[in-house]
N, C-alpha and C positions, 0 to 999 in steps of 0.2 A: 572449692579447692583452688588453689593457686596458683596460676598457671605459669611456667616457663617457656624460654625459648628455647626452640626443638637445636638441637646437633645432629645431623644424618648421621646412622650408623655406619651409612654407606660413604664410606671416603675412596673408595677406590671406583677406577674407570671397570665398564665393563673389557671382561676380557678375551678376546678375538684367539680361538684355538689355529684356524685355519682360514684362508690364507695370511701369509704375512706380507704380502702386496695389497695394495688396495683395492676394493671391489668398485670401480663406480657402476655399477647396476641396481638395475630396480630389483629390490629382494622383494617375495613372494608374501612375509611375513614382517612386514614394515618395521622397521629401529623406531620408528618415530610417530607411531599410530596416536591419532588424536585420542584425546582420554573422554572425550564429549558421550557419554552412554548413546545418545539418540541416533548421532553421527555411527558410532560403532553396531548399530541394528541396521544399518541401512545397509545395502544391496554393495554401494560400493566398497565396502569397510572392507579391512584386512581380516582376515579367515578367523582372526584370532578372540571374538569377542565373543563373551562368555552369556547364555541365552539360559537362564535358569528354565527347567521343568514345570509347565503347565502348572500339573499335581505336584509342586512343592510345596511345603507348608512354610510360609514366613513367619521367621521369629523376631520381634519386635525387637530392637536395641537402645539399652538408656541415652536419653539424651547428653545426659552428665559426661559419660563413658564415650562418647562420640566426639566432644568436645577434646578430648585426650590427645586423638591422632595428631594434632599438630601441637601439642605441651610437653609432648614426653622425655624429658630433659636426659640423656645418656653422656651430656659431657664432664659429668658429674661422677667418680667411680666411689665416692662413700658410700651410697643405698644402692648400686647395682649390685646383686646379687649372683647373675651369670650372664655371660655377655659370648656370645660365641657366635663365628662368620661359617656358613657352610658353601663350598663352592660347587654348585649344577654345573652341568654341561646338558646342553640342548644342539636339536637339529636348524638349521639355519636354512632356507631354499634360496639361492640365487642363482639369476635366469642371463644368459650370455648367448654366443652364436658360435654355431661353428659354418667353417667358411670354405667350401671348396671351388678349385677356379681351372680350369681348363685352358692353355691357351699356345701359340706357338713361342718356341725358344729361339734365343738371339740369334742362332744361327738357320735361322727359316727354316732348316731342316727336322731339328727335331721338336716334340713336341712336350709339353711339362703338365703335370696336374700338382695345385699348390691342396695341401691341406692344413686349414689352420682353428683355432680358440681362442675365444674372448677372454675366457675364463682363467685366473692362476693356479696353474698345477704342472706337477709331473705329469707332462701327458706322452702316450706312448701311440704309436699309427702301427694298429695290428691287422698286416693286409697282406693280401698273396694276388694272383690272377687267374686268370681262367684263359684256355688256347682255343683257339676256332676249331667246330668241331667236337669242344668237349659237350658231354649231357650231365645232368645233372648239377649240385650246388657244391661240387669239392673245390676247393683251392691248388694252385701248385704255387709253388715260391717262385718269384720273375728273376729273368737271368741276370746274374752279378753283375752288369754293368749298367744296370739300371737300380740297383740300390744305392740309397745314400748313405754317407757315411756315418757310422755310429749302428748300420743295422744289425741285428743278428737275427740269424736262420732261428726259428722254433722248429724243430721235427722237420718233416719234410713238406709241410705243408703252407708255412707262411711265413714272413719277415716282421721282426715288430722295430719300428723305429723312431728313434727319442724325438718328439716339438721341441724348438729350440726358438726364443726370440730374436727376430732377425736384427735388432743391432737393442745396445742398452736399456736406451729409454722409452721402448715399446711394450705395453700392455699387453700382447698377444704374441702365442708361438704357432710355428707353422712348420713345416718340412714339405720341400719341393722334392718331385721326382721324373725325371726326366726318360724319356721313352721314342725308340723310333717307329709310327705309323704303320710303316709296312712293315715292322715284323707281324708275327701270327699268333700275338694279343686281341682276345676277344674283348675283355676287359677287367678294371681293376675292381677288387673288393678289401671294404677297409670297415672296422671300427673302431673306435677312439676309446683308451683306458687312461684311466686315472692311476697311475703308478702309486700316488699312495695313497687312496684308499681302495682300490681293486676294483673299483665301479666301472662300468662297461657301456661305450655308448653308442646307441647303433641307429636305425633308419626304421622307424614306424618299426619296431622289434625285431627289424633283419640286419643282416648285414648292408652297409651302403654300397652301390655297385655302379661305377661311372662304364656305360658302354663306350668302346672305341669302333663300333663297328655299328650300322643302323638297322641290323635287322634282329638283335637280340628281342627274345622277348619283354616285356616291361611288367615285371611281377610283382610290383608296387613299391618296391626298395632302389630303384633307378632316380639316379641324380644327372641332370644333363641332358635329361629327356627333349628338353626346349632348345634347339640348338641354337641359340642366341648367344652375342660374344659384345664383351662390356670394357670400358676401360677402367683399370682399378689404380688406384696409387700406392696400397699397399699400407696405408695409414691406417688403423684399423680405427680413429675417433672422426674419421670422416667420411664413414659407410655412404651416410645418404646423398653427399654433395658429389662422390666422385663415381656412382654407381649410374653405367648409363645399358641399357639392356635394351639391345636389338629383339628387334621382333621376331619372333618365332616364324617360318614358311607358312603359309596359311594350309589348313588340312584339304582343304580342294583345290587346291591349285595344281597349273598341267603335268606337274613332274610326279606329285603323287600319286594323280589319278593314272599314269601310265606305268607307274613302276611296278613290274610283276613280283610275285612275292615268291619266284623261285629262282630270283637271278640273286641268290645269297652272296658271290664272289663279286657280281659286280656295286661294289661300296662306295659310297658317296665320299666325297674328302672329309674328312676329321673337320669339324670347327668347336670355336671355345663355345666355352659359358663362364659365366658365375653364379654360386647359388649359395643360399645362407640357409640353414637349419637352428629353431632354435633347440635350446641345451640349460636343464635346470639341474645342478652340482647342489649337493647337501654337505653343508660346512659344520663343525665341529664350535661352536660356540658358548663358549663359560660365562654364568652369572654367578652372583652373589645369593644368597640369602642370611641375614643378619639377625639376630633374635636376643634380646637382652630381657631378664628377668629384676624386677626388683619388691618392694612392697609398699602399700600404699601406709601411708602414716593416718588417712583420716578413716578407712576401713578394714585395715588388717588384713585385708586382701592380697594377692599377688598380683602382677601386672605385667605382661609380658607384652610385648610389643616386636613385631614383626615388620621387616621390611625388606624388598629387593630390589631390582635393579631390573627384573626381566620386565620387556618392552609388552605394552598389550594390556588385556586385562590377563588377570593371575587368582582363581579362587584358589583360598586353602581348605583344603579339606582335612576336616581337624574333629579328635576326638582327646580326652585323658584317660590314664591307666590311674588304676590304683593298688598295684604293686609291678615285681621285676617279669611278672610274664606278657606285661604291654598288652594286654586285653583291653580294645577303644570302648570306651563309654560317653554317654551324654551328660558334660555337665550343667551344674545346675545355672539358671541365667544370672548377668546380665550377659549380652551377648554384643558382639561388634555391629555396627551398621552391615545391612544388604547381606545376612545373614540366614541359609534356609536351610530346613531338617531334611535329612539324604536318609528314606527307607529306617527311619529309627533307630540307624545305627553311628552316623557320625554326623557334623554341622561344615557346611559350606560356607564360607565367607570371602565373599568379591574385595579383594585390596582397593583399596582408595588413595586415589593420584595424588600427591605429594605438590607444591605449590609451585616447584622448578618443572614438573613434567615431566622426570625422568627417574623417577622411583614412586612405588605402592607402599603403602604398608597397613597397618589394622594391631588395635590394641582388644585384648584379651586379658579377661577379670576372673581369675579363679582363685576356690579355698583353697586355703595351707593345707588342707588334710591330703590334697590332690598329688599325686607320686609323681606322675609327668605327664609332661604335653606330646601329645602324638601327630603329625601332621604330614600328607602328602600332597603339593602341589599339582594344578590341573589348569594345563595352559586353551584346552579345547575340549574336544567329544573324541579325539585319538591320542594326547601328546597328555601324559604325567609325568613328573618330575619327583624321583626319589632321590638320599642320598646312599652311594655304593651299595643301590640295589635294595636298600630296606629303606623302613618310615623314618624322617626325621624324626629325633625324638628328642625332647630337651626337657631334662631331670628338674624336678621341682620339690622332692622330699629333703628337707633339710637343707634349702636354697642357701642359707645362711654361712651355712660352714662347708657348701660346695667354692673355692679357693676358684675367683674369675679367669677367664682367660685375656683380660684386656691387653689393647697391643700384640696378641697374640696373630700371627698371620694363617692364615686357613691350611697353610701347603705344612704349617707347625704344625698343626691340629689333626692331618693326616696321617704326619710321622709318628704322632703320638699312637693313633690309634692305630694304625697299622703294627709301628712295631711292639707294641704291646701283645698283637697277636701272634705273630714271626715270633714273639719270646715264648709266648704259650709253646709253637712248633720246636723251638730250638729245645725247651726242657723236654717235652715229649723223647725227642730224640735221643736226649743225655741219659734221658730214663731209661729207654730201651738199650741202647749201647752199655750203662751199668748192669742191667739185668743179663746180658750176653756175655761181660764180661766176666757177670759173677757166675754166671753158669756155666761157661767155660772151665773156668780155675774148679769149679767144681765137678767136672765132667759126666754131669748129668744131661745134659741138653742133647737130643736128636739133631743131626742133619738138618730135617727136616723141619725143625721149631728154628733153627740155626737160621736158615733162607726164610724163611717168614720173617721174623724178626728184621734179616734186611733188608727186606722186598718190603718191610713197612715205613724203614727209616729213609728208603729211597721216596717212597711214595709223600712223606710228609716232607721233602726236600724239594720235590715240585710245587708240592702246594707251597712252600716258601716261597721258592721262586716266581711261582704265576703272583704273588702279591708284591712283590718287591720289583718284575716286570711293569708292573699298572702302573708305577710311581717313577721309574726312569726309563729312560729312552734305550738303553742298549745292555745287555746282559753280560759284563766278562765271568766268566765262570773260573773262578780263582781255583788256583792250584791244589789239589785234593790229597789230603795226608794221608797218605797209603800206610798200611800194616808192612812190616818187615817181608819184604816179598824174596830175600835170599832165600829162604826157604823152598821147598817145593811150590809146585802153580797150584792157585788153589781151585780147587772141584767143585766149588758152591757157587748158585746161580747166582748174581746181585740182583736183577728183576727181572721180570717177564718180561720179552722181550729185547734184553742188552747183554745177554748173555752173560762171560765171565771175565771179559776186558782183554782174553789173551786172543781175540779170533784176528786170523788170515783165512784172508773171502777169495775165493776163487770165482769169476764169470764164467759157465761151462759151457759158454756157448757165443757163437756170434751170428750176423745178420745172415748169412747162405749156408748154415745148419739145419735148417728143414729139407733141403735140396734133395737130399741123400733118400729122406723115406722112412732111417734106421738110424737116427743118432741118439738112441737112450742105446741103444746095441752097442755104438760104436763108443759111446762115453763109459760104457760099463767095460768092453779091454781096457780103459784108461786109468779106474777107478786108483788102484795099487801106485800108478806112477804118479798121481795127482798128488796122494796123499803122501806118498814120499817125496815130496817138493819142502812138505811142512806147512802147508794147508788143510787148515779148520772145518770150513766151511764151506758148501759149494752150493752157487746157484743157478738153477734148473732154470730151460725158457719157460715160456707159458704152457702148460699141458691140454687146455678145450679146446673144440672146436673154434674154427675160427676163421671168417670173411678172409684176411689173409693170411698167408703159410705161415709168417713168422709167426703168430699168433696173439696178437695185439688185437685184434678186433674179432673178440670174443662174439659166440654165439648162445651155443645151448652148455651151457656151465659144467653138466654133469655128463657130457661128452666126454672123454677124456682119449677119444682116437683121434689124433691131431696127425700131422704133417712129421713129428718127431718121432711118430711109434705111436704102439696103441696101448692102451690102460694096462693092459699085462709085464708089456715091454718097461713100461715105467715103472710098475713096482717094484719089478725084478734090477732094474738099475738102483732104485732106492736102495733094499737090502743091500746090495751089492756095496754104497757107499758107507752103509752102516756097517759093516762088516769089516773096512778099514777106517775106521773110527773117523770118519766125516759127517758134517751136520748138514742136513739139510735145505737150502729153500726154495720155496713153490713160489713161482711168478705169478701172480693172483693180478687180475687189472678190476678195479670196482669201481671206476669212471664212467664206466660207457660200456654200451652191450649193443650190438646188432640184433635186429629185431627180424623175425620169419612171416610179418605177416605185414600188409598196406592196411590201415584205418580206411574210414568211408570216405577220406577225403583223398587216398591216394600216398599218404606218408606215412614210412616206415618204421611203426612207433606199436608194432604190438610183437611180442613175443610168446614162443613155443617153448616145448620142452617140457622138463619139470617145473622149472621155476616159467611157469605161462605170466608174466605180467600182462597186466594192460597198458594202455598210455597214461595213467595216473604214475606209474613208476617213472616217468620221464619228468625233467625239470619244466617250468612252465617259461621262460626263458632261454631257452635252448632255442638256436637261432632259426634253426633248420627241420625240427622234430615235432614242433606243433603239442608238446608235453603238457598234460593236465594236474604234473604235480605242482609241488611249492618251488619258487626260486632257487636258483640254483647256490651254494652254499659257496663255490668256488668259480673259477677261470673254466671257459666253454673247452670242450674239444668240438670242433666242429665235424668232424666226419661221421662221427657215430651219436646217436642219441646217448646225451649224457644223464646218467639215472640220478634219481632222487632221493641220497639217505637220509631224508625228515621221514618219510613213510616207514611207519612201524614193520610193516608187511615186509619190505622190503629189506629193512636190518635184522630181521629174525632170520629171513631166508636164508641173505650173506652167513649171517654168522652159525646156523646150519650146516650150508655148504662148506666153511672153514673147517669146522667140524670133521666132517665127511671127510675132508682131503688131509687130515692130521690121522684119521683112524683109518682110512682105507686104504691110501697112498704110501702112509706116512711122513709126511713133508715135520721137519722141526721146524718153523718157521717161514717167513714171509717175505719177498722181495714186492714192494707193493707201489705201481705203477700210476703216474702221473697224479699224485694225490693233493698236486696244486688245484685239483677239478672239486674237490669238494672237502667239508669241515674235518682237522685235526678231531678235534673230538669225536664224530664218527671211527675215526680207525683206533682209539680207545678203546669203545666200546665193541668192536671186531675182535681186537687182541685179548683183553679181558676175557672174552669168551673161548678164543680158539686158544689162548695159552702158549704161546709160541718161545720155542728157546730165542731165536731171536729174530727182527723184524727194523727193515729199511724203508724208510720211502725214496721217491723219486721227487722231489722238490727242485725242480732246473727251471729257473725265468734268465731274465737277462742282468748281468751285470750293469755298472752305473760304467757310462762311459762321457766327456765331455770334448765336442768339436772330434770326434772319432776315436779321442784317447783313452784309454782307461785309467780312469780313477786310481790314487793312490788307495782313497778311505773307502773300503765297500762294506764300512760298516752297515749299511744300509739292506744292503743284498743278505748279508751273512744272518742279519737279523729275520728280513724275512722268513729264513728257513726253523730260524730259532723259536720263534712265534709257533709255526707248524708241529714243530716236535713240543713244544710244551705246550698246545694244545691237546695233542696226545698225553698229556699229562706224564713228558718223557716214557712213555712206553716204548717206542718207537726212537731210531738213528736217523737220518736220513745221510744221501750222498752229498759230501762236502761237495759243492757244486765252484761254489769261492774260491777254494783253494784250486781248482784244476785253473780256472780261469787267470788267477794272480802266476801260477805257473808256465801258462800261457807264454802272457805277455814278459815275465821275469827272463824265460830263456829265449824267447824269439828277438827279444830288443837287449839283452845282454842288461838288465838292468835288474839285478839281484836288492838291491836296496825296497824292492815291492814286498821281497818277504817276512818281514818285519812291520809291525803295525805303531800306529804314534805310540804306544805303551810296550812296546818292544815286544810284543807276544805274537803268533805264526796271527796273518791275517785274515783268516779263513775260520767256518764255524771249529773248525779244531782247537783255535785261540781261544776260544769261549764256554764251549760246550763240548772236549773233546770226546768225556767216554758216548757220546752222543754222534759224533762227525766219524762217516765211513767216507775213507778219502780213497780217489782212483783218478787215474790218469786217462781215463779208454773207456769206453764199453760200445756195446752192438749198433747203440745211433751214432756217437761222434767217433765212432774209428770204423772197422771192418770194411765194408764196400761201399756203406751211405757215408762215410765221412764228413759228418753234419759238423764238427767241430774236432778236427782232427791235430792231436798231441803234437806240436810241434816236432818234425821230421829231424833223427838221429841224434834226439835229446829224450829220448823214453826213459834211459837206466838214470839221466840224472832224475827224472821224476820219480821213480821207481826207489832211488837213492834217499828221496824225501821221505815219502810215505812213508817206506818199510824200514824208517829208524826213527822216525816223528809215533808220538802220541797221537789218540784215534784209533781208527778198526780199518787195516787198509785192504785193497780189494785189488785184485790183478785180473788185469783182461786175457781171456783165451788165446787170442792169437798172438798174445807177447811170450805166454809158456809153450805155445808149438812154433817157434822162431829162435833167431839166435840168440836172444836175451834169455832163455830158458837157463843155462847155467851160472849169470851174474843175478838173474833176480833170487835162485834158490839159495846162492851163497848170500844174498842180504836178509831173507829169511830163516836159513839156519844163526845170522846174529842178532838176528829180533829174537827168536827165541830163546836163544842158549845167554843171552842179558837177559829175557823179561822182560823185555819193553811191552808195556799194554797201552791200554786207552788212555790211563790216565797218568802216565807215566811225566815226571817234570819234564820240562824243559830249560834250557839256559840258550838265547839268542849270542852268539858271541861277536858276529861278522854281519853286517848284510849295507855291500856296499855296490859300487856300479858292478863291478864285474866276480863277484865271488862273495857267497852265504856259506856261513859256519854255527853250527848249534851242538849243544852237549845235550842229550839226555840221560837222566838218573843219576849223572858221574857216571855212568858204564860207558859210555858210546858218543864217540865225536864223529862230526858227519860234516865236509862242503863239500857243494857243489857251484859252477862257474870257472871259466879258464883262470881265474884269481889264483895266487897264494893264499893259503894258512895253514899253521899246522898246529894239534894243539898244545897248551900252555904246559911246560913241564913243572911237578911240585909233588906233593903226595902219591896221587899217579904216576902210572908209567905206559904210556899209551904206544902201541904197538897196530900199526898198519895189517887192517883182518881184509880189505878190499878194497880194489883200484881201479878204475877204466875212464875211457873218455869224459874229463872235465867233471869226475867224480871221486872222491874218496871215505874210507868207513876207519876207525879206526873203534879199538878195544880197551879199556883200562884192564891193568893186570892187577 
């Protein structure tokens, strides 16, 4: 046979998913692993080399056919027959430091803890303190003049705030925090997250905890223990030159030996340290793999040749189908070198190092009669590599008149076959919409076939989405062609879960509503006034038992005598809202449960009741809980043991218990709390089950802020929650968290040009995802008494102004309807109604500039807000002033 010289299929570099800084670290699984077999069985080798099975059978490979690997001529496109690039994504390990330092501040007086990364990322410092005298592991937030800037409150428990590089051309971020000694700081607790990929990193599995005081206990998560103080420079590429570390006091020495251990007040002075932890981040890293088909001229045979780019050794494990149900079989030899039979059902073949040392490949000789080549890559004994989840598979029936893909780029070959599929979803869709429409016109069609039908065409619209999400980075959720809604509001459910687009959410309750004893009693006199405001839907606090009053830290589930009333009290409020035609929702928390009983170790990790768990319902991760489930799926709550929906036991029971509180209660739906703690797809399969009219989560992290600003683009943020709710496979709304925060900063700095995003559409998930975004100005943590994030003070009706004429599902806090906005919020909601404004009602941005925002929705309803001018544009309209008040106005088309 005649041999040529090879072309690498592989022209492109590999491609770095994350970070886009440079790593100079030693990575775990080496770019550059010698390709020496003998070298890679040795002890020191990288993880990554491939150790065939004792009991494997070797299968001999042609000599002839071996000779190949370096002939196989692809720069040639007359005899290739198919030629296609499939792009992998793999786990990458690299290893960096994190760096905390101790020491006094410029002004001798006070004293500073530096925290810092080696590593490039969005990283976030999520830490609170502990006061002398406290017991136990809870956190409190440290007082405001000891956060740095950029921080925000989480709940009432902790601060998270942004690593920032201390000046351009440094490698590493850090965030100082400054603290004075004598106050009654026991001390600080921190762990380190990864902002974007949600990874969490902590101290031998706890939180890390720098004492300021020398008599804490030392429970294995103590940094600073060695009371030694160093000079640092702050360079982070010159650790080992400028790192000088005093000696620690020796443990016999006189002052130890006489220190009594019950003179707790009397405390030795603060001195620094430095200490370094190391820290190994998993990167997102894309390869190639490359596969051209053509036929041999002196065999007749086909010839497929394989090659990539991924570093290491790479078997493929490869079988052929011989038609379209891709059932692997064995075929018949010759076979590639270093080729072994796998349990008689598929063939293993180790890639052979390419002559530059930076790509494998292996040629494969099969009959024409063969349908296609099946193959999944195996980088070790835990790590394969498919592509989007299935075998690669590359067609071989009819090679000849399959039309190459040369030149083709792999991100083409995506579109192609993605949207190939999106077209499948989109005719589905057109089919069901003609079928409704032809049943319509012929008015045979049920109600109830009516909402099926759209509860189906909604559901194949996520799935659109979640594939057309995988492929770009940000979701605008374009403007949605409403049916002629001059008509009557129509009574048909759109899905489980999102109700009918017209709802106004009432909060019926805030933070010192449990006070009383009897506030299902006292909200059932309200019922009649609530509902004639022109509110939909109202939601109820938590109803179980519960560690505290407000009832956030659930106990026994199917308690329902809570602090608000007791199980009777509640149902008898329910009917009562049924009765003037309000919808219901149950405050459900499935985060975290308070547990009735200590394990043998002393931790609060078993539960009573009906639903007895053990500590397998708890996460195994969980900082504080000692849990024997699986990791946790989301962001810790640290106060309570956070439970584990991977345990089947565990999601039967939930969705039971939902059950229960839909047919006992009667709850229409679900307000569904801190559901940043674990997987969208669990509260799917929750909803799914309990059928809810409709269902919210609580999705609140922190906005992007830079040097303590806020961000103009939060598309970042707004996406997060986007992700959340189409995990739920849109079942589920969650709280436009984006928009209260852009509202924020919009009215408190007079800087209305925030509302308006670079594509001119509201900036918040309502810009994206409206019938999806329940927007709110308020509710029971950031207003009421905890004022964790409280609505900028005597700008509430411009917010109010927003909401309840903007598109979305908007929601009004309790203590703004029993206050004096009670009669300007009702007249902005008797003209959301009496227009129609819904969830997905258009919008037109018209104004958004320093000092005054102006928008049209539907053509019905012009709205600014800011001490600005505008008024709107006359022409076919005839817009007539329906509402006015401070630095707000509403106006009506007639």
């Amino acid at each position: 046979m005649a041999a040529v010289t090879v072309d690498s299929l592989l022209q492109n570099p590999t491609i770095l998913l994350r970070p886009k800084s440079k790593v100079l670290l030693k990575p775990s699984r080496s770019l550059d692993c010698s390709r020496n077999r003998k070298t890679l069985r040795s002890r020191s080798s990288c993880f990554c080399s491939f150790k065939p099975r004792r009991t494997s059978h070797v299968v001999r490979a042609s000599s002839s056919e071996t000779a190949l690997v370096d002939s196989f001529d692809t720069s040639s496109s007359d005899d290739v027959l198919y030629k296609e690039t499939f792009p992998v994504e793999r786990i990458e390990k690299v290893e960096g430091k994190i760096f905390i330092r101790l020491d006094q501040s410029k002004n001798q007086q006070d004293w500073q803890l530096t925290v810092g990364c080696s590593l490039p990322a969005k990283w976030i410092l999520h830490w609170g303190v502990s006061y002398v005298g406290d017991s136990g592991s809870e956190w409190d937030q440290p007082p405001k003049n000891m956060r740095p800037p950029g921080s925000i409150p989480i709940r009432d428990y902790a601060i998270d705030t942004p690593l920032k590089k201390p000046s351009k051309g440094d490698m590493f971020h850090e965030v100082k925090i400054d603290f004075n000694p004598s106050s009654e700081i026991a001390a600080i607790h921190f762990v380190l997250k990864d902002d974007e990929t949600g990874a969490w990193y902590q101290h031998r599995g706890r939180d890390f905890k720098v004492p300021l005081v020398d008599y804490l206990e030392d429970d294995g998560n103590t940094v600073g223990a060695k009371r030694g103080f160093g000079v640092w420079s702050g360079a982070l590429q010159q650790f080992s030159n400028v790192l000088h570390k005093a000696e620690a006091s020796p443990a016999g020495s006189p002052n130890n030996n006489n220190e009594s251990k019950d003179s707790k007040n009397k405390n030795r002075p603060l001195e620094g340290f430095y200490e370094e932890q190391s820290i190994v981040k998993e990167l997102s890293v894309g390869n190639l793999v490359n596969v051209a088909v053509r036929k041999s001229p002196e065999t007749e045979k086909l010839v497929l040749y394989l090659e990539t780019d991924i570093p290491g050794d790479v078997v493929v494990h490869w079988g052929v189908c011989r038609d379209d149900a891709k059932r692997w079989e064995i075929p018949a030899a010759p076979y590639p070198p270093e080729t072994t039979l796998f349990k008689n059902k598929a063939l293993r073949t180790l890639l052979q190092p390419k002559a530059t040392g930076d790509r494998s490949g292996a040629l494969f000789t099969l009959n024409e009669e063969v349908f296609g080549f099946v193959f999944v890559l195996k980088l070790d004994d835990n790590t394969w590599l498919k592509f989007k989840e299935n075998d690669f598979y590359v067609p071989l029936s009819g090679a000849s008149s399959v039309p190459g893909q040369h030149g083709q780029s792999d991100s083409t070959s995506e579109e192609i076959s993605s949207k190939s599929y999106t077209d499948g979803i989109i005719n589905e869709i057109r089919n069901l919409v003609s079928g409704l429409s032809a049943e319509k016109s012929q008015k045979t069609k049920t109600k109830e076939a009516q909402e099926s039908i759209l509860q189906e065409i909604e559901q194949l619209a996520a799935e659109a989405y979640s594939i057309f999400r995988s492929s770009i980075a940000t979701y605008p959720e374009e403007d949605v062609l409403e049916t002629d809604t001059s008509t009557t509001e129509p009574a048909v459910k759109i899905s489980s879960g999102t109700g009918t687009g017209f709802e106004i959410l009432c909060q019926g309750f805030n933070w010192e509503s449990h006070k009383s004893g009897r506030w299902y009693m006292e909200l059932k006199e309200k019922a009649s006034e609530i509902s004639s405001l022109g509110f939909t839907v109202i939601w109820l606090p938590p109803p179980t038992e519960s560690v505290s009053p407000e009832g956030y830290m659930p106990k026994d589930l199917y308690n329902l005598n809570s602090r608000y009333g007791t199980i009777d009290e509640l149902k008898e409020l329910v009917k009562s809202l049924h009765e003037v035609g309000l919808k219901v929702l149950g405050d459900v928390v499935l985060n975290h449960r308070c547990a009735h009983f200590k394990n043998q170790n002393g931790i609060w990790n078993i539960f009573g009741g009906r639903l007895n768990w053990d500590d397998r319902a708890v996460v195994c991760d969980d900082p504080h809980f000692q849990g024997r489930g699986n990791k946790s799926s989301g962001d810790s709550f640290h106060a309570a043991p956070n439970i584990d929906h991977s345990q089947e036991f565990v999601r039967n029971d939930i969705k039971e218990w939902l059950g229960w509180l839909r047919h006992e209660i009667g709850y229409d739906g679900w307000r569904l709390d801190f559901v940043r703690g674990f997987w969208g797809g669990y509260v799917k399969d929750y909803l799914d089950a309990s059928e809810p009219y409709f269902a919210v989560g609580e999705y609140w992290d922190s906005l992007s802020y830079t040097y303590g600003e806020m961000d103009h683009n939060q598309d970042a943020h707004r996406q997060r929650i986007i992700d959340w709710i189409n995990a739920t496979n849109g079942t589920a709304g969650a709280f436009d968290v984006t928009t209260k925060g852009i509202l924020h900063s919009a009215l408190e700095r007079c800087e209305y040009w925030r509302l308006s995003d670079q594509k001119g559409k509201p900036p918040g998930v309502v810009g994206w995802w409206p019938s999806r975004a329940v927007t709110f100005i308020e509710n029971h943590d950031t207003g009421s008494t905890q004022g964790h994030w409280r609505f900028p003070g005597g700008k509430e009706m411009q917010g109010y102004a927003y909401i309840l004429t903007h598109p979305g599902t908007p929601a009004v806090f309790y203590d703004h309807i029993s206050s004096h906005y009670r009669s300007e919020i009702a007249a902005l909601i008797s003209i959301r109604n009496r227009n129609q404004i819904h969830c997905r009602s258009t919008i037109k941005i018209v104004k958004a500039e320093r000092d005054v925002y102006a928008a049209i929705m539907d053509e019905k309803v012009a709205m600014k807000i800011g001490p600005g001018y505008y008024e709107p544009p006359s022409g076919p309209q005839r817009w007539s002033v329906a509402l006015e008040g401070k630095d707000y106005k509403v106006w009506e088309a007639s």
